[in-house]
mmCIF file of the C-alpha atoms, coordinates in Angstrom:
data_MODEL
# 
_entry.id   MODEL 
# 
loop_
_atom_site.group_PDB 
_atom_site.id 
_atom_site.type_symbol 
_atom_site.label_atom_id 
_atom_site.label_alt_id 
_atom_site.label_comp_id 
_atom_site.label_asym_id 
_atom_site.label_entity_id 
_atom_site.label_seq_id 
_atom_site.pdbx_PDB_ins_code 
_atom_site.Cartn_x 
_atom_site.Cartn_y 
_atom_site.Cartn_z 
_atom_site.occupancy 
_atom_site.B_iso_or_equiv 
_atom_site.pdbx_formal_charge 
_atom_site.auth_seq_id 
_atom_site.auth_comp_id 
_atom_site.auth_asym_id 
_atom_site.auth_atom_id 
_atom_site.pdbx_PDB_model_num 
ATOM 1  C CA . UNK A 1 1  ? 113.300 -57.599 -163.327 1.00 0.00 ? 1  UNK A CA 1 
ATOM 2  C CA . UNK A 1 2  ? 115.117 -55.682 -160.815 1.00 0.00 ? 2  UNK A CA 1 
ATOM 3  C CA . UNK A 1 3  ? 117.332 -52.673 -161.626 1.00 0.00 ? 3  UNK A CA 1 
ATOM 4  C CA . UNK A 1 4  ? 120.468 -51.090 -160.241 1.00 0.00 ? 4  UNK A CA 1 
ATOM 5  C CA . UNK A 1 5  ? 122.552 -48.157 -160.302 1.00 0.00 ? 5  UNK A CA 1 
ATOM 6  C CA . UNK A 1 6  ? 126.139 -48.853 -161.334 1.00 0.00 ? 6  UNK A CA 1 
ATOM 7  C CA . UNK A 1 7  ? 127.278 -47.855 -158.296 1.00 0.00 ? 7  UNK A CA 1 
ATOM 8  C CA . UNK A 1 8  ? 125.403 -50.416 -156.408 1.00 0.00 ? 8  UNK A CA 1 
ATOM 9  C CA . UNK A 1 9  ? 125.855 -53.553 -158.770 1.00 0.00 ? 9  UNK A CA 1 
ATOM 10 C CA . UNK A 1 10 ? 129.686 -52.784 -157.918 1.00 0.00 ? 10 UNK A CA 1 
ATOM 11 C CA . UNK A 1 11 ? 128.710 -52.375 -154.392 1.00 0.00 ? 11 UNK A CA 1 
ATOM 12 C CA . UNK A 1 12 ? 126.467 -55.565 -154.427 1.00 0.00 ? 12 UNK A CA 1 
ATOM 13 C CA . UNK A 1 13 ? 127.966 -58.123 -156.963 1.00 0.00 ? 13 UNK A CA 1 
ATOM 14 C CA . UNK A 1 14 ? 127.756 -60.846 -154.484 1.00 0.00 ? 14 UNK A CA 1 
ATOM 15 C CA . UNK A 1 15 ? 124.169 -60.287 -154.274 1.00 0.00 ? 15 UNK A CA 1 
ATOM 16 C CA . UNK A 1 16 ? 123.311 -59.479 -157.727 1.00 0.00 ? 16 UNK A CA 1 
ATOM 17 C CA . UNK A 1 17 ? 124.543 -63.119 -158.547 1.00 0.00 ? 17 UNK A CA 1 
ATOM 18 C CA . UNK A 1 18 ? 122.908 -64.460 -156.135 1.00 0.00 ? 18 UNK A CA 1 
ATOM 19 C CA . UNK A 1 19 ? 119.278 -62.946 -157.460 1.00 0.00 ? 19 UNK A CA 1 
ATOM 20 C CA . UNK A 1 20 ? 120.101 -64.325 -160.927 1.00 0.00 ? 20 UNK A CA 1 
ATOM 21 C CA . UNK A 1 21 ? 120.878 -68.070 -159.528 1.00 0.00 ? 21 UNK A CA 1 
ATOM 22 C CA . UNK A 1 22 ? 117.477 -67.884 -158.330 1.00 0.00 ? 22 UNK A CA 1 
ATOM 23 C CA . UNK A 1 23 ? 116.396 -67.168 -161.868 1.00 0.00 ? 23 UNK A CA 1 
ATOM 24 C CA . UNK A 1 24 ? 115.427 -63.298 -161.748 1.00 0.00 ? 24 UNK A CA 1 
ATOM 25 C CA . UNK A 1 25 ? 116.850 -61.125 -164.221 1.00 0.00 ? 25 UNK A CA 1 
ATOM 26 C CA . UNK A 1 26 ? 118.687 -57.863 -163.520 1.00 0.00 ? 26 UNK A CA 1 
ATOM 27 C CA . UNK A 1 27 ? 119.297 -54.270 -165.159 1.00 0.00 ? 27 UNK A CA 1 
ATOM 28 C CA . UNK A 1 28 ? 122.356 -52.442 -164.821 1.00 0.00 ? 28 UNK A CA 1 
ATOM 29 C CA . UNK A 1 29 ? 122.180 -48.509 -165.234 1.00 0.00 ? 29 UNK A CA 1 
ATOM 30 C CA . UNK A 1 30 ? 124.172 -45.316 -165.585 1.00 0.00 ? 30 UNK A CA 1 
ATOM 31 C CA . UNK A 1 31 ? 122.763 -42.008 -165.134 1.00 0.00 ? 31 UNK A CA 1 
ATOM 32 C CA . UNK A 1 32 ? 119.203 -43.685 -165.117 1.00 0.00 ? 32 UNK A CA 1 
ATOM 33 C CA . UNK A 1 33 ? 119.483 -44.964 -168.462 1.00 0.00 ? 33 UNK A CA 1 
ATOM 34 C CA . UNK A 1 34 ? 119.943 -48.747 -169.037 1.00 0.00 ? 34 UNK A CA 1 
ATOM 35 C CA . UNK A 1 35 ? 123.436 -50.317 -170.325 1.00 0.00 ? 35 UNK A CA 1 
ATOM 36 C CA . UNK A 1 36 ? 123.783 -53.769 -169.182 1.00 0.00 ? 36 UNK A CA 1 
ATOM 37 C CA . UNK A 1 37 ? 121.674 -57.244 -168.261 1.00 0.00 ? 37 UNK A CA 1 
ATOM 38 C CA . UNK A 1 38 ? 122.165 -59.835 -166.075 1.00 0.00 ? 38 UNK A CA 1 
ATOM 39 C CA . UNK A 1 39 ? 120.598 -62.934 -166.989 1.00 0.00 ? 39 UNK A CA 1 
ATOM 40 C CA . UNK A 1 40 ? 121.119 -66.922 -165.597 1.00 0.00 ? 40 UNK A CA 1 
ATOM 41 C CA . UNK A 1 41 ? 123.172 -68.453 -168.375 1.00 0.00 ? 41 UNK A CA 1 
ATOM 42 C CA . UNK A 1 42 ? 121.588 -71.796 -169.725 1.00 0.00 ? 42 UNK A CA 1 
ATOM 43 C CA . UNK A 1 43 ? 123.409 -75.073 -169.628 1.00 0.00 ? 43 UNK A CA 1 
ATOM 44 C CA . UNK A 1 44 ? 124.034 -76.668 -173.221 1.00 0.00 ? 44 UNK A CA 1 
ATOM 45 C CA . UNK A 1 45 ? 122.662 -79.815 -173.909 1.00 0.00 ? 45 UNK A CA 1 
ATOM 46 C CA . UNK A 1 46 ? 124.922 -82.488 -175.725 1.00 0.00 ? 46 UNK A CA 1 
ATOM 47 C CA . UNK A 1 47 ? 122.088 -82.213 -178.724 1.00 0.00 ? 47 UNK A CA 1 
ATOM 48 C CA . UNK A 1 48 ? 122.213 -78.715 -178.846 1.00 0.00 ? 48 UNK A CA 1 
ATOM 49 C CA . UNK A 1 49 ? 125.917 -78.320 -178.838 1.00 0.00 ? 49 UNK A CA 1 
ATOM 50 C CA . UNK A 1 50 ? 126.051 -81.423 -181.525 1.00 0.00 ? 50 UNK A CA 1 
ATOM 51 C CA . UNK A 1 51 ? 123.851 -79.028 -183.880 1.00 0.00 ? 51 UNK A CA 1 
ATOM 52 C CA . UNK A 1 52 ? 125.709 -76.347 -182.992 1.00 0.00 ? 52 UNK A CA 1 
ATOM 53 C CA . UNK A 1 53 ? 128.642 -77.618 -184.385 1.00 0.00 ? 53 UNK A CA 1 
ATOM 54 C CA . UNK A 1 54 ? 126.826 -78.986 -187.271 1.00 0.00 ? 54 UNK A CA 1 
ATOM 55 C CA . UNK A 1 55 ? 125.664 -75.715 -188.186 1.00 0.00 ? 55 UNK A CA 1 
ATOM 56 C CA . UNK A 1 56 ? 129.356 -73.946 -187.843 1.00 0.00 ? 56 UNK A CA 1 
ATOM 57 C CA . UNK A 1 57 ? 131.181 -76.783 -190.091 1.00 0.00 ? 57 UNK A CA 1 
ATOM 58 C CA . UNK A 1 58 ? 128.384 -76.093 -192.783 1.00 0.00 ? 58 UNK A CA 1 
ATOM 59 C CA . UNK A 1 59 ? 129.107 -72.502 -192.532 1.00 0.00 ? 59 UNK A CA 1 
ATOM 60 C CA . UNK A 1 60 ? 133.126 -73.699 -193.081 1.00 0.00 ? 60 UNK A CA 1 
ATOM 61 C CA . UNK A 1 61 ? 131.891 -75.724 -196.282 1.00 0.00 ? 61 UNK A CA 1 
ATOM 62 C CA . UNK A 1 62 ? 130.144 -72.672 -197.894 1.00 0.00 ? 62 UNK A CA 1 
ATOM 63 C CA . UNK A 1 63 ? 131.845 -71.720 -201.023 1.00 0.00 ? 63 UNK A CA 1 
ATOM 64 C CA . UNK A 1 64 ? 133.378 -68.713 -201.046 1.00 0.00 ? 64 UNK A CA 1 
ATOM 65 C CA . UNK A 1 65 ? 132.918 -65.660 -203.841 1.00 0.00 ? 65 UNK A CA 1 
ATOM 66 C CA . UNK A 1 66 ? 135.462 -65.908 -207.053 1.00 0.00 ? 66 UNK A CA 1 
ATOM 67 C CA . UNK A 1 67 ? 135.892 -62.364 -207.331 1.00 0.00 ? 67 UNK A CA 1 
ATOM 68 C CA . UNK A 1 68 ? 137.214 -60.448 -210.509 1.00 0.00 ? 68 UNK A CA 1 
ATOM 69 C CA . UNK A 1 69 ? 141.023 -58.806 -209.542 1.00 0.00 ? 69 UNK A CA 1 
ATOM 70 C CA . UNK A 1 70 ? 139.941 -55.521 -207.981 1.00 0.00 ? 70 UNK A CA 1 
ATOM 71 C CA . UNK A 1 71 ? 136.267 -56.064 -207.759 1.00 0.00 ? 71 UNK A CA 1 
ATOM 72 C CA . UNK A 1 72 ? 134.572 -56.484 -204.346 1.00 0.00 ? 72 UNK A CA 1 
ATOM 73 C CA . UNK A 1 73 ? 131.812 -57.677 -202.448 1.00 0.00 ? 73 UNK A CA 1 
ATOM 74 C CA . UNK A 1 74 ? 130.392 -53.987 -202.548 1.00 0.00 ? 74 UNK A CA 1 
ATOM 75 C CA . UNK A 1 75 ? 130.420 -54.186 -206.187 1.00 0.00 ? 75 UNK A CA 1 
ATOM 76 C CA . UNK A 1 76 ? 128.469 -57.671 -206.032 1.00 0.00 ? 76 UNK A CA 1 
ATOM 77 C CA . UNK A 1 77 ? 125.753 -56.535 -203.477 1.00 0.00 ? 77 UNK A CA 1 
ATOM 78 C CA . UNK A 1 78 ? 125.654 -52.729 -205.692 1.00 0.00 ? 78 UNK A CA 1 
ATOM 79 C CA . UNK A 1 79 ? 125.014 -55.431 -209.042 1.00 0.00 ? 79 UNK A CA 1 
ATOM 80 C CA . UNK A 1 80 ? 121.851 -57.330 -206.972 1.00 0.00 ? 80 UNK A CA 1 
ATOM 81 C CA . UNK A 1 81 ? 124.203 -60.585 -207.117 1.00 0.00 ? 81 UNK A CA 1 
ATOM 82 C CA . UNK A 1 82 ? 125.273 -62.450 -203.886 1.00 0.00 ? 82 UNK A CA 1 
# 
């Protein structure tokens, strides 16, 4: 994995892209000290998208909490309920 200053990934966006089409990672820092990374982003398969929105409409179907007027989740999760 390469590494840049922040001052030179501005300087050399063009390039930076460039070495991540080609499948290399890169590091971003400031003042030495790491804060960003560049990676190739992956292309989505029509499976993988299909189960992708599988999973989020089950998440959409999950029942949600009856709570008590005034009582919250807090109060739930402080009981050892979920």
């Amino acid at each position: 994995m390469r590494q840049f200053s922040l001052t030179e990934a501005k300087a050399r966006l063009s390039e930076l892209l460039d070495i991540v089409e080609s499948g290399e990672d890169v590091l971003i820092l400031r003042h030495g000290k790491p804060v960003a990374r560049m990676a190739r982003e992956r292309e989505r398969s029509a499976a993988m998208e299909a189960r992708r929105q599988a999973a989020l409409e089950g998440l959409r179907q999950f029942p949600r909490a009856e709570l008590e007027p005034g009582e919250t989740i807090k109060d739930l999760i402080d009981e050892g309920r979920t």
